[in-house]
C-alpha positions as CSV (number, residue, x, y, z in Angstrom):
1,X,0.0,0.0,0.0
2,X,1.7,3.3,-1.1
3,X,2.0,5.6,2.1
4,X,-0.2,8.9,2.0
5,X,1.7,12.1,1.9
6,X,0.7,15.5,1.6
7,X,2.5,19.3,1.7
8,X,0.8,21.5,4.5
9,X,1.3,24.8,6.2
10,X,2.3,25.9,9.7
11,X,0.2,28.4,10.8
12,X,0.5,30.2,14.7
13,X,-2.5,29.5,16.6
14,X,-2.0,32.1,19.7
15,X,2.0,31.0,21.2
16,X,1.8,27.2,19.7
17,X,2.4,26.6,16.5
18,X,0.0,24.2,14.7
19,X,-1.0,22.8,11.4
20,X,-4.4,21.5,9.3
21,X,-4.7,17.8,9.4
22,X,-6.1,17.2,6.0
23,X,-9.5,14.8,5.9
24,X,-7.4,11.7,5.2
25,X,-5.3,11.8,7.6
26,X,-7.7,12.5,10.6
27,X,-7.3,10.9,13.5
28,X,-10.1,9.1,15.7
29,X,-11.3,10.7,19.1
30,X,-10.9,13.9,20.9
31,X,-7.3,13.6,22.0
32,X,-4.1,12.5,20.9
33,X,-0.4,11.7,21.9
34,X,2.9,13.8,20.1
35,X,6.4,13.0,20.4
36,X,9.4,13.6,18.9
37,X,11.7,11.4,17.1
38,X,14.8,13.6,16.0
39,X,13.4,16.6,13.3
40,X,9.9,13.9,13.1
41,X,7.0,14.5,15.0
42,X,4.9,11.7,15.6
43,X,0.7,11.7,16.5
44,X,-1.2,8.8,17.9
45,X,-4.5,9.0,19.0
46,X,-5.4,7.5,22.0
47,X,-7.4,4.7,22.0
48,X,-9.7,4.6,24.9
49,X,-11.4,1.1,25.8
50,X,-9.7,-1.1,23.8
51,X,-8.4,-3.0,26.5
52,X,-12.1,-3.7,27.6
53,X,-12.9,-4.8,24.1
54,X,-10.1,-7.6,24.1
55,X,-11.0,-8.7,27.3
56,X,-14.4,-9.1,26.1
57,X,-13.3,-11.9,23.5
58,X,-11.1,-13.6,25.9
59,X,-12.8,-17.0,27.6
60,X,-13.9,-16.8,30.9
61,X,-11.2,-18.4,33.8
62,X,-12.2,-21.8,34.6
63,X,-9.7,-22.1,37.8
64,X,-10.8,-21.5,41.2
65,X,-8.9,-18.5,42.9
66,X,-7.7,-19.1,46.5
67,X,-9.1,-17.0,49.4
68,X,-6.7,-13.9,49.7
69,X,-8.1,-13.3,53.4
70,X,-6.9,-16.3,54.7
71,X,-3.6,-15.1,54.6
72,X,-4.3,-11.5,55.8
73,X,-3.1,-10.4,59.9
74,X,-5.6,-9.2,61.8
75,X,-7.2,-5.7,61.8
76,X,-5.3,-5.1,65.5
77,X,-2.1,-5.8,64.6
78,X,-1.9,-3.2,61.4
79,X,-1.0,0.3,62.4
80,X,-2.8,3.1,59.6
């Protein structure tokens, strides 16, 4: 697949300096990461809930968990 590419202007937008992010090339949500790799900038959007949605497909855990309290000292003996 041939990579996208496209010439576009820096503009100032108050003290930052910013650019138009052509139709193509927009990104999904509201928010997005930028770093910097040497004179490249790079922008990722951030991908909210995916994590939830994988989790989703996964099957459900068949094994019994052990009983964490078991294990735990008693209330009197903890200082807060």
């Amino acid at each position: 697949m041939p990579s996208l590419e496209r010439h576009v202007r820096l503009f100032r937008n108050g003290r930052n300096q910013a650019l138009r992010i052509p139709r193509e090339f927009e990104l999904e949500g509201e928010e997005a990461i930028i770093h910097k790799e040497g004179d490249r900038l790079i922008v990722e959007p951030i991908r909210k809930g995916k994590l939830l949605a994988l989790l989703a497909t996964l099957d459900p855990l068949t094994e019994p968990f052990p009983d964490i309290d078991d294990d735990l000292p008693p209330l009197d003996n903890v200082q807060l």
